[in-house]
DRENKOL-409755 format. One record per residue (C-alpha): residue number from 0; residue in one letter; x, y, z. Coordinates in Angstrom, 3 decimals. Layout:
<recs>
REC   seke   nugu         px         py         pz
REC    NUM      A          X          Y          Z
...
</recs>
This chain:
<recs>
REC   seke   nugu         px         py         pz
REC      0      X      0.000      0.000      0.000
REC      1      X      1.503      3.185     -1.113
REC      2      X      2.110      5.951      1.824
REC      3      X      0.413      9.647      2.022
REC      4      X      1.176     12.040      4.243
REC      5      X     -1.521     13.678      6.311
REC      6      X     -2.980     15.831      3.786
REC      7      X     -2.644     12.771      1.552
REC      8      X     -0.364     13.255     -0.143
REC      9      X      1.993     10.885     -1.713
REC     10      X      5.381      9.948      0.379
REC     11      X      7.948      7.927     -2.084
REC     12      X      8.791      5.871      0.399
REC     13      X      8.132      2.097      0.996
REC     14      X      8.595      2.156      4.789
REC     15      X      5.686      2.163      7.013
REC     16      X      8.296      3.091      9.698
REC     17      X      9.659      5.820      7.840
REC     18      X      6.404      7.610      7.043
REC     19      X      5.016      7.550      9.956
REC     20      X      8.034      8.890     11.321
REC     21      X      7.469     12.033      8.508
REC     22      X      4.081     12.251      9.624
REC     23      X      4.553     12.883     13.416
REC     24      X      7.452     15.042     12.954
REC     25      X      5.680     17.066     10.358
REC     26      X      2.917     17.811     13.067
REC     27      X      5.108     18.181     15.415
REC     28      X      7.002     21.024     13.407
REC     29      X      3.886     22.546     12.617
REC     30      X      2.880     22.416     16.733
REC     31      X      6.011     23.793     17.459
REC     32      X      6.509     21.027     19.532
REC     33      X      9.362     19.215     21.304
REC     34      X     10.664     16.035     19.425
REC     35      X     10.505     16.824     15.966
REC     36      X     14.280     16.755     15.401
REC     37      X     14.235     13.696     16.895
REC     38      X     11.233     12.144     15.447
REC     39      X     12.503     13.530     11.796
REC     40      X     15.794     11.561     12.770
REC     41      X     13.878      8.410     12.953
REC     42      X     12.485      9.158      9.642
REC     43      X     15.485      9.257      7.863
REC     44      X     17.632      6.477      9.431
REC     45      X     14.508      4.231      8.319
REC     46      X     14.877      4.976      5.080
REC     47      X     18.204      7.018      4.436
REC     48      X     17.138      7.794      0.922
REC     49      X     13.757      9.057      1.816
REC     50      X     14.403     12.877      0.626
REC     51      X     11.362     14.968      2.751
REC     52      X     12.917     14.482      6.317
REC     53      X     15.795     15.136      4.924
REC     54      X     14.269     18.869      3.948
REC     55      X     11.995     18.903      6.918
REC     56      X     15.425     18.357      9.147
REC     57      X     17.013     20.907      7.531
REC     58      X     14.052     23.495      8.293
REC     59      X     14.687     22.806     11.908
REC     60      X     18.233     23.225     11.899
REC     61      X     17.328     26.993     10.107
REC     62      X     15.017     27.748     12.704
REC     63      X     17.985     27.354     15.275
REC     64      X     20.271     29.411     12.995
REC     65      X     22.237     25.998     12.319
REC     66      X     22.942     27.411      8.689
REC     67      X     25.495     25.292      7.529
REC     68      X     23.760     22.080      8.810
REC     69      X     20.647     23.225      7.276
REC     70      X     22.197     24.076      3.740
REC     71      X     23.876     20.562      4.433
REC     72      X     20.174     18.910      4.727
REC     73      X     19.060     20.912      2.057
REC     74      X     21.564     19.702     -0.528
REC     75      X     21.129     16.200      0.536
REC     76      X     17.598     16.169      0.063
REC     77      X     17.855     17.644     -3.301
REC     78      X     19.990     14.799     -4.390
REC     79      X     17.482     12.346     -3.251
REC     80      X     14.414     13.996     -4.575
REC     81      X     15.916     13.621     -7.892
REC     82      X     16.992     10.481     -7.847
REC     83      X     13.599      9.192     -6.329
REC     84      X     10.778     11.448     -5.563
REC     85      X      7.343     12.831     -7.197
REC     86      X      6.910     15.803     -9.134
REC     87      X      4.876     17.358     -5.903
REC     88      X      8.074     15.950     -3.582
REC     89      X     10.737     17.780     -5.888
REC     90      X      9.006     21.049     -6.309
REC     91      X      8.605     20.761     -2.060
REC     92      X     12.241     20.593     -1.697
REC     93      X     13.358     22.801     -4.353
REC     94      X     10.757     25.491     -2.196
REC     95      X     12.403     24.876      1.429
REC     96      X     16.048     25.171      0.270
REC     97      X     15.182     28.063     -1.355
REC     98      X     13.668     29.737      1.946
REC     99      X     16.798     27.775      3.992
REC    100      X     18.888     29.717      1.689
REC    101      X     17.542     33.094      1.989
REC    102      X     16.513     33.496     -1.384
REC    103      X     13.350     35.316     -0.160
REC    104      X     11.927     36.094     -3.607
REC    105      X     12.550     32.996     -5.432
REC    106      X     11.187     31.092     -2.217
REC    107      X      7.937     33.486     -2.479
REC    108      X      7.544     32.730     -6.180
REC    109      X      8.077     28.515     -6.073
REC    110      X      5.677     28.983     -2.341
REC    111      X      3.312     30.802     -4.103
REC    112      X      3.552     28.131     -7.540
REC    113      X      3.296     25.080     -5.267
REC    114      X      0.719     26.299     -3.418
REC    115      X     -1.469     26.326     -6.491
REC    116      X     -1.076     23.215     -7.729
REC    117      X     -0.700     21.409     -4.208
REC    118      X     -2.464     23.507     -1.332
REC    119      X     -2.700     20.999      0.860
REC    120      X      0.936     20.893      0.980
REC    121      X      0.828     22.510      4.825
REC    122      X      4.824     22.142      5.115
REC    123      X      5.311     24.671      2.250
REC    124      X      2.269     26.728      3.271
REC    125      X      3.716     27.345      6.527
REC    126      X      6.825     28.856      4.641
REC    127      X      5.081     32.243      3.961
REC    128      X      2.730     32.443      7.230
REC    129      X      3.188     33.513     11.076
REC    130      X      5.307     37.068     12.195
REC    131      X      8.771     35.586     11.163
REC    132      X      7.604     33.818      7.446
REC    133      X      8.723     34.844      4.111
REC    134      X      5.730     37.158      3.491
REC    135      X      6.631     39.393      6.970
REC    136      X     10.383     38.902      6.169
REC    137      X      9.944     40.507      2.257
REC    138      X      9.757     43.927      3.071
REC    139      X      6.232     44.150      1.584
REC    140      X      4.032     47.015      4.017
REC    141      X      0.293     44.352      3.548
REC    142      X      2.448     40.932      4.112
REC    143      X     -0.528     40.705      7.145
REC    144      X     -3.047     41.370      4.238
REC    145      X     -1.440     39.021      1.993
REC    146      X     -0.979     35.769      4.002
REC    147      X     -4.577     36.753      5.462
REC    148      X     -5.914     36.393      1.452
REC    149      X     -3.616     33.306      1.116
REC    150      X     -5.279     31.287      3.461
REC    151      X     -8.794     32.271      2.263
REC    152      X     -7.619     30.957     -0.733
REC    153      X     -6.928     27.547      0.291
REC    154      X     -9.431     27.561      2.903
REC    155      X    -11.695     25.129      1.712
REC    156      X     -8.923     22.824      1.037
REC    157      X     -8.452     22.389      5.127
REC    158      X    -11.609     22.317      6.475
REC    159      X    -11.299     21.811     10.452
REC    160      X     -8.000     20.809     10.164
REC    161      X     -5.795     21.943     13.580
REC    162      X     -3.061     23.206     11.924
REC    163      X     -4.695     25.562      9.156
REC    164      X     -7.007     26.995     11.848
REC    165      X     -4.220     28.369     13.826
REC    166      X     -2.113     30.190     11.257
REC    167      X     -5.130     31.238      9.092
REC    168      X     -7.026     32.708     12.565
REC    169      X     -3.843     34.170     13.785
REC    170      X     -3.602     35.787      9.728
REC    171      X     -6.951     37.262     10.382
REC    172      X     -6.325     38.714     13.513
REC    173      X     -3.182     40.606     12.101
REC    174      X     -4.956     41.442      9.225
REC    175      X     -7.159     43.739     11.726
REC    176      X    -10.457     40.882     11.928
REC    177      X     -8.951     39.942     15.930
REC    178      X    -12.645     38.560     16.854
REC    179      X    -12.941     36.157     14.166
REC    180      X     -9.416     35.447     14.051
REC    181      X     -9.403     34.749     17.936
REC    182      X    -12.342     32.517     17.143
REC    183      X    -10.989     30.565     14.629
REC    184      X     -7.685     30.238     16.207
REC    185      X     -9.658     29.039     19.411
REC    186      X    -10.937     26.366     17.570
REC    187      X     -7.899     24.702     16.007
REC    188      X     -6.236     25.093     19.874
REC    189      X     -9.258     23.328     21.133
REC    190      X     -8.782     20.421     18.643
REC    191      X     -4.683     19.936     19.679
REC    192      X     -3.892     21.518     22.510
REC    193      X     -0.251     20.087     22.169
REC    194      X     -0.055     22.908     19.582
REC    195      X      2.436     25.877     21.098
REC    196      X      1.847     28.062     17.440
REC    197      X     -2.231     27.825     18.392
REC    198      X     -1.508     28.786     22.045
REC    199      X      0.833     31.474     20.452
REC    200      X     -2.075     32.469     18.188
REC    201      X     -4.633     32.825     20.949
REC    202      X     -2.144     34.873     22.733
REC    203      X     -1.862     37.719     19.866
REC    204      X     -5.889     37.718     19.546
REC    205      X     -6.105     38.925     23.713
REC    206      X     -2.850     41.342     22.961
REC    207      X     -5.134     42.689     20.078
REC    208      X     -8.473     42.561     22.248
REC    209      X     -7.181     43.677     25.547
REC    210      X     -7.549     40.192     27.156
REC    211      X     -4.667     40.859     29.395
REC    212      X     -6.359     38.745     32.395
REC    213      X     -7.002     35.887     30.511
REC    214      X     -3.796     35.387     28.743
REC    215      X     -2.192     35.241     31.730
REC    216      X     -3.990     32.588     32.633
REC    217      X     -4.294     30.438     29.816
REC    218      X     -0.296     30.993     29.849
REC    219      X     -0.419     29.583     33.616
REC    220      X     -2.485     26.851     32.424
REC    221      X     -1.170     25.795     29.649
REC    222      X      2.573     26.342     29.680
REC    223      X      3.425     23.256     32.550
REC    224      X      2.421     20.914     29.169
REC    225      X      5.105     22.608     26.976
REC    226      X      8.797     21.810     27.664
REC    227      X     10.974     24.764     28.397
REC    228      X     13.358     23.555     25.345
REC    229      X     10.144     24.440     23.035
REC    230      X     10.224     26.457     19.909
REC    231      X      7.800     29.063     21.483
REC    232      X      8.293     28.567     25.313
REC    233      X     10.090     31.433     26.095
REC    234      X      8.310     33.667     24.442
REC    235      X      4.956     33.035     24.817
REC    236      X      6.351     33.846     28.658
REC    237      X      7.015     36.999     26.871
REC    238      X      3.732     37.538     25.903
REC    239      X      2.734     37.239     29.912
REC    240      X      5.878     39.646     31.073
REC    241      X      3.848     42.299     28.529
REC    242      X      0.372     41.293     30.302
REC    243      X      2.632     42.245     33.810
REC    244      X      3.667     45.778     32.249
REC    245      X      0.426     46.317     31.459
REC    246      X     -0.593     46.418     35.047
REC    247      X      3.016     48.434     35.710
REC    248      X      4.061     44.531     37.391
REC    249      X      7.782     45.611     36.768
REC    250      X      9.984     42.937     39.074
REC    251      X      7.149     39.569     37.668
REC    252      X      8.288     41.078     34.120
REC    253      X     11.770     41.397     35.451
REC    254      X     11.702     37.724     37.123
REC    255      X     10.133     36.296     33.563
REC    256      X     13.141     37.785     32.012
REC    257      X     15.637     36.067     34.562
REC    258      X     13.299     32.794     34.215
REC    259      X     13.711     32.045     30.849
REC    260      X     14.303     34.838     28.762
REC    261      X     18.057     36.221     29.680
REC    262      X     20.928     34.082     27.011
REC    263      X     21.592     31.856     30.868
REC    264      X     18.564     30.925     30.932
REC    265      X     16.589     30.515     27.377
REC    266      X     16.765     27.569     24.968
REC    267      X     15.211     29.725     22.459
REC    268      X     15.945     29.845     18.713
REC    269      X     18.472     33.103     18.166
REC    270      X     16.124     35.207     16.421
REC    271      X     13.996     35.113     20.107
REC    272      X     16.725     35.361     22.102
REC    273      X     17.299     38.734     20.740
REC    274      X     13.914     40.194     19.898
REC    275      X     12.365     39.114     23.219
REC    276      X     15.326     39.935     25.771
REC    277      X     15.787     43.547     23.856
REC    278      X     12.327     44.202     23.387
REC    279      X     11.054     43.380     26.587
REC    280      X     14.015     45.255     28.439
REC    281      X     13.568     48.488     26.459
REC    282      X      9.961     48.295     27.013
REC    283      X     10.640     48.253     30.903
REC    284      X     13.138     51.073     31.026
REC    285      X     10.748     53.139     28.657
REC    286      X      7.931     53.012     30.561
REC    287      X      9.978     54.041     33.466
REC    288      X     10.701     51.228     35.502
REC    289      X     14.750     50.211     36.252
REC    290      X     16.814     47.977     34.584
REC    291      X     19.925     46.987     35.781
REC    292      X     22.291     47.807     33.805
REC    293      X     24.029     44.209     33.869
REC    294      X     21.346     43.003     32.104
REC    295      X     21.556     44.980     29.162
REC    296      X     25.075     44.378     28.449
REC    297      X     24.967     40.469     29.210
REC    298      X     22.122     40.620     26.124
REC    299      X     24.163     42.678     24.363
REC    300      X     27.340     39.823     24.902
REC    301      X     25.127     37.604     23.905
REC    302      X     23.058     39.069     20.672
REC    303      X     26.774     40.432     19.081
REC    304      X     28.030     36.321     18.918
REC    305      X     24.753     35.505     17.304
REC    306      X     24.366     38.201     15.311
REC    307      X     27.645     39.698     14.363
REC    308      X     26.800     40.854     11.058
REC    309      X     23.753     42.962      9.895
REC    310      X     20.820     40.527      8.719
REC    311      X     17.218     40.427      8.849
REC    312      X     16.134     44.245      9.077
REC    313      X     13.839     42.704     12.212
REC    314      X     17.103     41.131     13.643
REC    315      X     18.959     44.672     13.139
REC    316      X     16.185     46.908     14.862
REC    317      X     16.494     44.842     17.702
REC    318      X     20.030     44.243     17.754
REC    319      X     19.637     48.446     17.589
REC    320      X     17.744     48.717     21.000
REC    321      X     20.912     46.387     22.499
REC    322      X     23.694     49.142     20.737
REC    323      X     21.234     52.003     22.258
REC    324      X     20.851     50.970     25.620
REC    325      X     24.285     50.092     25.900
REC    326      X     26.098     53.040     24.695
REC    327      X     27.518     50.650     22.233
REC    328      X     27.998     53.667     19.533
REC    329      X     30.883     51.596     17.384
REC    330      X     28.477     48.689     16.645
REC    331      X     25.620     50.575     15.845
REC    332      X     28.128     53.183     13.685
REC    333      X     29.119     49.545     11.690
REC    334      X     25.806     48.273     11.460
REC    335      X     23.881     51.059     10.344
REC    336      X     27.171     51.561      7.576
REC    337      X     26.016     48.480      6.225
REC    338      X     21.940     48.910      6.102
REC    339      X     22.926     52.210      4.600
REC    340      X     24.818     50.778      1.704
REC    341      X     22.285     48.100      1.298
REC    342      X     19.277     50.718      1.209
REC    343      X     21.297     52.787     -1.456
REC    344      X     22.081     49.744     -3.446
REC    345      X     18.198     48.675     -3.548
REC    346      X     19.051     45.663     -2.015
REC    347      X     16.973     46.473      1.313
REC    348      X     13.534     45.513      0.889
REC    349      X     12.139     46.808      3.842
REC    350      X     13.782     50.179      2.732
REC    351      X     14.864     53.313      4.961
REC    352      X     12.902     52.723      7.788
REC    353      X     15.519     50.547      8.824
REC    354      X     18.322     52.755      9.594
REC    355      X     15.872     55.369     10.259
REC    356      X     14.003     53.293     13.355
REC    357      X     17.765     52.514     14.592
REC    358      X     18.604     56.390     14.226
REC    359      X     15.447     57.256     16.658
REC    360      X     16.559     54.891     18.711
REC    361      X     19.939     56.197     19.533
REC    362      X     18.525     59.188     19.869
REC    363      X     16.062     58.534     22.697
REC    364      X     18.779     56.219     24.576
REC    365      X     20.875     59.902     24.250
REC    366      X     17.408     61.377     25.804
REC    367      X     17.406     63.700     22.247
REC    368      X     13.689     63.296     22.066
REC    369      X     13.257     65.524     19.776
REC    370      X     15.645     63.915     17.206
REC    371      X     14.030     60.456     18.268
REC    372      X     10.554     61.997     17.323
REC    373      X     12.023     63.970     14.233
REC    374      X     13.902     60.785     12.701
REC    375      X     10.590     58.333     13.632
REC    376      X      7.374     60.872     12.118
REC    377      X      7.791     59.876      8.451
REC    378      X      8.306     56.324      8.423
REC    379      X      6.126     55.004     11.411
REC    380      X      3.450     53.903      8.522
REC    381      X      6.658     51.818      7.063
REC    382      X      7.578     50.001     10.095
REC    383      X      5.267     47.264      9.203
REC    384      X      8.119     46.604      6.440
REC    385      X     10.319     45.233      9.275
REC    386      X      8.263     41.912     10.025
REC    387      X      7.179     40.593     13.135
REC    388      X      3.921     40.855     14.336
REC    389      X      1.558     43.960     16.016
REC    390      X      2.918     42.980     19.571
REC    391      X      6.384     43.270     18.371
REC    392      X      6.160     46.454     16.402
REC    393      X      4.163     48.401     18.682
REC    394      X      7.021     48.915     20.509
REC    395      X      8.499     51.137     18.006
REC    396      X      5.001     53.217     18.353
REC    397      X      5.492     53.301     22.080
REC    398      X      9.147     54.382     21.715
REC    399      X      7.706     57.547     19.752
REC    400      X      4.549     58.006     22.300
REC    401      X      7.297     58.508     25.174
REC    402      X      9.438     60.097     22.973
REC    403      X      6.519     62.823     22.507
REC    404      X      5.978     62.476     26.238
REC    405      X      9.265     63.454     27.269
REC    406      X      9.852     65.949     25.156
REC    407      X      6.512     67.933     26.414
REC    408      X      3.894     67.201     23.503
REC    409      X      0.991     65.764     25.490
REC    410      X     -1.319     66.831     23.390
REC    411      X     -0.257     65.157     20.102
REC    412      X      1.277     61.744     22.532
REC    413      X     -2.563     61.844     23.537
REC    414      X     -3.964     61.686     20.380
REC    415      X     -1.899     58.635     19.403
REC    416      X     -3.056     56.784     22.372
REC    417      X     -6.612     58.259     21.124
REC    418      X     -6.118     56.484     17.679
REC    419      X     -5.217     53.285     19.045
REC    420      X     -8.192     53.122     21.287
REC    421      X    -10.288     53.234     18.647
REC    422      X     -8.643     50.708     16.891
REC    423      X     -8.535     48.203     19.509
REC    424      X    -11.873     49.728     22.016
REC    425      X    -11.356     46.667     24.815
REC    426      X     -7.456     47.939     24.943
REC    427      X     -7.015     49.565     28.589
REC    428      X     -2.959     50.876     28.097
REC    429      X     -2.629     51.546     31.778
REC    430      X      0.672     51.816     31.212
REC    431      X      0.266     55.611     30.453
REC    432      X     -2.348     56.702     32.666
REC    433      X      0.323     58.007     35.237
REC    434      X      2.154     59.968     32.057
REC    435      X     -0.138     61.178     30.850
REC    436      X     -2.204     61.888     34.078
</recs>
């Protein structure tokens, strides 16, 4: 009997322990779960020549920055694919080495092919979906539009499947539709709770809907289930330090940080270490609360070994806050050299609101508000370009709001805060009251 997948799909392979291997560490990759490495392992010492672990591997060992032993996988699995593999198979692993490879626009164009003529390919669907995917890493200003209209497209190819519920709900809810998202994503959670991107999901619909009391506890809840080695653990403990600042809870925030977000502590990917220690740090000292210094230039330590050079423009905003805070002028001076030459060159998607967001920042860890504000006005519509998701951008909006703050506009600081509001009614932003009091 020949083997599918669990979209069923086709698996060239002739061992029943090899694809069901593939098929548990596919669903595990696409929970975020613990064991997939493992579990992909198994696939491919079952059947060496079996090309899609090979590629699925290889997808792991990007997410942990393991480029070499990813581009390794990647090449491997090629070989195989040609040598025995489907149509669908080699057009699968042609579109994850791409995307392993950072060849952003050739992996959109072979996603967005394979998609059409196999949409219920989930491992290549996932490619452009979720804050850190190819569409939020392109440097296109609607990727939250355009992965929203992707999954309506395939919609009816999924049904109630777990997996599509959670990224497509979690697309609507960035795409501005948070109540239906939240609903949707509630649904595929509710079908697998063993599912740390639908917990993740849910998460980002109460951020959007002001939920802050019940995300913290469905993050007390659920997070005991969920290894502290997972994909996601450390920062959906994020998302409850920024449910603490919300209520001006500085030292839990601080003692989520020292739990598992600080480079001692964290098993996350690199891309997380970074984004969440800086983030969440900058958001504490901006919003007035202390931060020892210590802590900033451990991070710091940490983020310049993992990443030295500049990168993703996401990566070098946040690797931005770490020069601010720190003083660290010289590495900011390089890095910015570099974004510079690669935004004159056109070879900077995203475009000048890179160097221009780690300009403003600078300037407000110099307390030049003014310059912070001046640098920020024209390209706050842009910052969407960066990637991420709302949660993680709005702290560039926030690092403007105080900016205004401190350098005595109230009135125009309050009518930001006023605009938000009324996107997002349920949102309480207690955060300000005393600023703004």
């Amino acid at each position: 009997m020949a083997h599918e997948d669990r979209y069923g799909l086709p698996l060239s392979t002739a061992s029943d322990a090899a694809a069901s291997a593939y098929r548990e560490g596919v669903d595990l990759m696409l929970a975020g779960w613990t064991g997939t490495a493992e579990t992909l392992e198994r696939a491919i010492a079952a059947d060496p020549d079996f090309a899609l672990p090979h590629i699925a591997r290889a997808r792991v060992h990007a997410f942990y920055q393991q480029g070499d032993l990813a581009r390794q996988k990647a090449a491997r699995a090629r070989e195989l694919v040609a040598k025995r593999g489907t149509e669908r198979e080699r057009s699968h692993v042609e579109t994850l080495a791409l995307a392993i490879e950072g060849r952003l626009p050739e992996a959109i164009a072979a996603t967005l092919k394979h998609v059409e003529a196999w949409p219920r390919d989930a491992v290549v669907l996932s490619l452009p979906l979720g804050a850190f995917g190819l569409f939020a890493f392109s440097g296109m200003a609607d990727h939250d539009r355009a992965r929203h209209e992707l999954c309506e497209r395939v919609a009816r190819h999924y049904g109630e499947d777990w997996w599509f519920l959670t990224m497509s709900g979690w697309a609507m809810t960035e795409n501005g539709d948070v109540a239906r998202g939240r609903g949707i994503t509630e649904r595929g959670f509710a079908l697998r709770r063993q599912n740390a991107h639908a917990a993740h999901a849910v998460l980002h619909a109460m951020f959007e809907d002001g939920s802050i009391e019940a995300a913290d506890r469905l993050v007390d809840e659920w997070i005991p289930t969920y290894d502290r080695a997972g994909l996601l653990h450390g920062h959906i403990r994020w998302h409850q330090a920024l449910g603490a600042l919300e209520h001006g809870d500085a030292p839990r925030a601080l003692a989520i940080y020292a739990d598992v977000l600080q480079p001692s502590a964290t098993q996350a990917p690199p891309l997380n270490v970074i984004t969440d220690g800086a983030s969440l740090l900058w958001r504490l000292s901006s919003y007035g609360h202390a931060v020892p210094k210590a802590l900033w230039l451990d991070g710091d330590a940490a983020a310049q070994k993992l990443f030295p050079k500049s990168s993703l423009p996401f990566a070098d905003v946040h690797m931005a806050l770490f020069a601010a805070a720190t003083q660290n002028r010289d590495a900011l001076a390089t890095r910015l050299a570099v974004i510079e030459q690669r935004v004159a060159e056109d070879k900077l998607p995203a475009g000048p609101v890179v160097p221009a967001i780690c300009r403003a920042l600078a300037a407000f860890a110099d307390e030049d508000y003014a310059a912070c504000v001046r640098t920020l006005a024209p390209v706050l519509a842009d910052v969407v370009r960066i990637g991420g998701s709302h949660a993680q951008r709005e702290l560039i909006e926030d690092t403007f709001i105080v900016a205004l703050m401190r350098g005595g506009e109230l009135p125009r600081a309050r009518s930001m805060l006023d605009a938000r509001l009324h996107r997002r009614p349920s949102l309480r932003d207690t955060r300000w009251q005393a600023a703004l009091a």
